[in-house]
C-alpha positions as CSV (number, residue, x, y, z in Angstrom):
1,X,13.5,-31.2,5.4
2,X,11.5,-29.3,8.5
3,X,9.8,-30.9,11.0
4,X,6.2,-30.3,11.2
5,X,6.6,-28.5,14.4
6,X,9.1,-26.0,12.8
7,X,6.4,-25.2,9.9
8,X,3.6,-24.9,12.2
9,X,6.0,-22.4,14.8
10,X,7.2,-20.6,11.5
11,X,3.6,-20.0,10.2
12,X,2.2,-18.7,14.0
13,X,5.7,-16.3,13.7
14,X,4.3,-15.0,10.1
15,X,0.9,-14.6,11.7
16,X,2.0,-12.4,14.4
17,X,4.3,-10.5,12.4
18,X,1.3,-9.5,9.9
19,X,-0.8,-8.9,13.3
20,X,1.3,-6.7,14.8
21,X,2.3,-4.9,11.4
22,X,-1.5,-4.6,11.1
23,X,-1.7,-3.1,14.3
24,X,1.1,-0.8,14.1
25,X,-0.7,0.4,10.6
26,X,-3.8,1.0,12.6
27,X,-3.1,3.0,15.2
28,X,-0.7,5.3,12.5
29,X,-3.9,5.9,11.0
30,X,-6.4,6.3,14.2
31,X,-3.7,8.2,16.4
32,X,-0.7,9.7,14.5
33,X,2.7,8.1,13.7
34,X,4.3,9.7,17.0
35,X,1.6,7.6,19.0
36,X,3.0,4.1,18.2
37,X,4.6,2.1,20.7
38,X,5.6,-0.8,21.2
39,X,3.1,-0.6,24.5
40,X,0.2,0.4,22.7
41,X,0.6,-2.0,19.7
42,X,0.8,-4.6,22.3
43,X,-2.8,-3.0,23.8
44,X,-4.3,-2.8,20.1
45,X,-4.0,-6.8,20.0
46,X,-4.4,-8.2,23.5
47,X,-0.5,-9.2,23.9
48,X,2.1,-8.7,26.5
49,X,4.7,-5.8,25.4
50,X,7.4,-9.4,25.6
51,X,5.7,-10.6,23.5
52,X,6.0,-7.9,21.1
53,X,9.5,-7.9,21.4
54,X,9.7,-11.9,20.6
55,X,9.0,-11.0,16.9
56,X,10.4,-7.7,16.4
57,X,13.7,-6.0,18.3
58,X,12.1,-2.5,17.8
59,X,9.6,-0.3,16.4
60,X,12.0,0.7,13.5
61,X,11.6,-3.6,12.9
62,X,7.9,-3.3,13.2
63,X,8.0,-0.3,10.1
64,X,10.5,-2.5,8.1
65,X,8.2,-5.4,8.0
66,X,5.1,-3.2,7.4
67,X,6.9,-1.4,4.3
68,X,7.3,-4.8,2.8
69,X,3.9,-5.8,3.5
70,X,1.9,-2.8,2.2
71,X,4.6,-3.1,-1.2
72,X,3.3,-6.9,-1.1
73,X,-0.8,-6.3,-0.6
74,X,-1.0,-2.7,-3.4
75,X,1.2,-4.5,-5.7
76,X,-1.2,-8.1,-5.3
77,X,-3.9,-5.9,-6.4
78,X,-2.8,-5.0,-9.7
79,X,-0.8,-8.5,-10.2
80,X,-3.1,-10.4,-11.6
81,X,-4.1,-8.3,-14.3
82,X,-0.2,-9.2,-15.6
83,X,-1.3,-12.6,-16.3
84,X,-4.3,-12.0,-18.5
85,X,-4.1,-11.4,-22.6
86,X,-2.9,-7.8,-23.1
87,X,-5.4,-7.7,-26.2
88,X,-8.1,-7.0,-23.3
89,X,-8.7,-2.9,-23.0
90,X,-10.6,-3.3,-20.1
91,X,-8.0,-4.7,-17.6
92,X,-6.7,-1.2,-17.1
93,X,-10.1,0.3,-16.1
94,X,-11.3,-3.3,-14.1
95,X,-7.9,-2.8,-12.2
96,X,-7.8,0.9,-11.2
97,X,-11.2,0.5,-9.9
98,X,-10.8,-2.7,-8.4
99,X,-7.9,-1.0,-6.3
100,X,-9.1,2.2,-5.5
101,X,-12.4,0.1,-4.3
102,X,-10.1,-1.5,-2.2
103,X,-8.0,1.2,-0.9
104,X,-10.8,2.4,0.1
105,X,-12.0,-0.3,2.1
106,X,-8.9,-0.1,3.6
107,X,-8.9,3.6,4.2
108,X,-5.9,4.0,2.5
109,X,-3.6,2.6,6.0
110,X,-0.7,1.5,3.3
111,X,0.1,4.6,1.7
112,X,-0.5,6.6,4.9
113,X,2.2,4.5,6.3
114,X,4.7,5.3,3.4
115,X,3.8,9.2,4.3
116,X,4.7,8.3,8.2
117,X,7.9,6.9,7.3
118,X,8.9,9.5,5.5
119,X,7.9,12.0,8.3
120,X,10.4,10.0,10.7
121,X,13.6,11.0,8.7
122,X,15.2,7.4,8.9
123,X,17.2,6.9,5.9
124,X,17.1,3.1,5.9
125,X,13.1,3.2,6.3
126,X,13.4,6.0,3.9
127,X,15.2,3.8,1.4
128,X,12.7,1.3,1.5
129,X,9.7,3.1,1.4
130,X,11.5,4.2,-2.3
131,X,11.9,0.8,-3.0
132,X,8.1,-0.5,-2.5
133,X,6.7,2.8,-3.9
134,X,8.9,2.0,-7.2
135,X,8.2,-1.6,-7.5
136,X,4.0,-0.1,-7.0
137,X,4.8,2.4,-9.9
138,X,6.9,-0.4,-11.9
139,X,3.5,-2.9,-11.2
140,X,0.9,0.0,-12.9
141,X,3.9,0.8,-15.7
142,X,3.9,-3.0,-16.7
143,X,-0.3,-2.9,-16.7
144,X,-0.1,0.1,-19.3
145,X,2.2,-1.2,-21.5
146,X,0.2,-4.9,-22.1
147,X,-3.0,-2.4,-22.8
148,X,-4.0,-1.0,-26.3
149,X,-6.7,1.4,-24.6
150,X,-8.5,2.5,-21.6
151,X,-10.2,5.1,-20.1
152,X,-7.3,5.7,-17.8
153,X,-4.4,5.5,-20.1
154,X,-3.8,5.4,-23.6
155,X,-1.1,3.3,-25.6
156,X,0.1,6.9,-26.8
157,X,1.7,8.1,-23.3
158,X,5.0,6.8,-21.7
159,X,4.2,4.5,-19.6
160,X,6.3,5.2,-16.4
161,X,5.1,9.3,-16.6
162,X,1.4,7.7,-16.3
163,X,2.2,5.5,-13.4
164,X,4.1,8.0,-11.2
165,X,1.2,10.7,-12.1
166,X,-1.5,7.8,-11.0
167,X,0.4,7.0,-7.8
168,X,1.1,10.8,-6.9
169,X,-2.3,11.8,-7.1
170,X,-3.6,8.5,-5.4
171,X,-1.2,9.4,-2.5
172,X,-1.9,13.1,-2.3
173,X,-6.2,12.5,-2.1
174,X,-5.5,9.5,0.4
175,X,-3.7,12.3,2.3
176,X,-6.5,15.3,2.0
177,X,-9.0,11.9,2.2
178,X,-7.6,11.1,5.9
179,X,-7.5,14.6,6.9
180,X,-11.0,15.2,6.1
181,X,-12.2,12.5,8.0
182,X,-13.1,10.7,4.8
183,X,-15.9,13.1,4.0
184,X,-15.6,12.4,0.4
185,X,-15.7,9.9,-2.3
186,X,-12.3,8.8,-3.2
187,X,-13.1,7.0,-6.6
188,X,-15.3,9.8,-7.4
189,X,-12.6,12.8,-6.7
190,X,-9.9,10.5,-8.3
191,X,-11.7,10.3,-11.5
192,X,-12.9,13.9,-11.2
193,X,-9.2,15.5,-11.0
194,X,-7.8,12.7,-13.7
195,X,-10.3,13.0,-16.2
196,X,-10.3,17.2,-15.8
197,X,-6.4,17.5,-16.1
198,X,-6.4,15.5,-19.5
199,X,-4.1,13.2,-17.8
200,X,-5.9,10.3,-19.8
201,X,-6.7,11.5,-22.6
């Protein structure tokens, strides 16, 4: 059994880890993936660059950890929705709106770090950027499947070819999103390009 003390030193560790993850994810969104380091993330939360380096050996550590963690906050999004009666055709349409609401409030800093990791060419980040986008795709397939109908998907499609489309399209407008300088509405274009293509009916 731990100690008290070890719980309480293992939950500040956890806390600094998500700070500095957060951070990192910040300052990929506000100045460009090529602008992280270790110095600046230590400027972006008021800690000593030692500091830094007590919870993570790297920046390729400080990616790693924020993979996992976006996989872990778009994937609790849609989780829930797992739990409830799949005789309920609104969960689909509650959930995608739900999440793009909150994507949005987030400006999109999760999937923007899945396109930075990619940009950096490692395979071993690579790999596990494929692993949380899959397990996000695998979380929206499973949604689909427990639903009978919805504005967004209907019981008639395949499943998985739903999801990826959902996710590709998210990713890509989070992309033009960003690079606009969020000048438009991201639920609003979202539903616009969906809806047009057919892709739900």
């Amino acid at each position: 059994m731990l100690e008290r003390g070890t719980v309480i030193r293992r939950k500040r560790s956890e806390f600094r880890q998500k700070q500095i993850a957060a951070a990192a994810a910040k300052l990929i969104v506000d100045l460009g993936g090529e602008h992280v380091t270790i110095k600046n993330i230590a400027l972006e939360i008021g800690l000593s660059e030692a500091a830094i380096y007590r919870h993570f050996p790297n920046k390729k550590a400080i990616y790693s950890f924020l993979i996992g963690y976006a996989e872990k906050i778009l994937t609790g999004d849609l989780k829930h929705g797992e739990r409830r009666r799949a005789t309920e055709p609104a969960i689909p349409d509650f959930l995608v709106e739900r999440h793009i609401a909150n994507v949005m409030k987030r400006r999109g800093i999760f999937f923007q770090v899945f396109t930075e990791v990619i940009s950096m060419g490692d395979s071993q980040l690579n790999r596990e950027a494929f692993n949380a986008i899959s397990n996000y795709i695998a979380c929206i397939t499973r949604i689909i499947k427990r639903c009978t109908a919805s504005r967004y998907f209907k019981h008639r499609r395949d499943p998985y070819s739903s999801a990826f489309i959902f996710y590709s399209l998210l990713q890509f407008l989070i992309n033009t999103w960003t690079l606009s300088g969020y000048s438009f509405d991201l639920k609003t274009r979202f539903d616009h390009i969906w809806f047009k293509c057919g892709i739900a009916q």
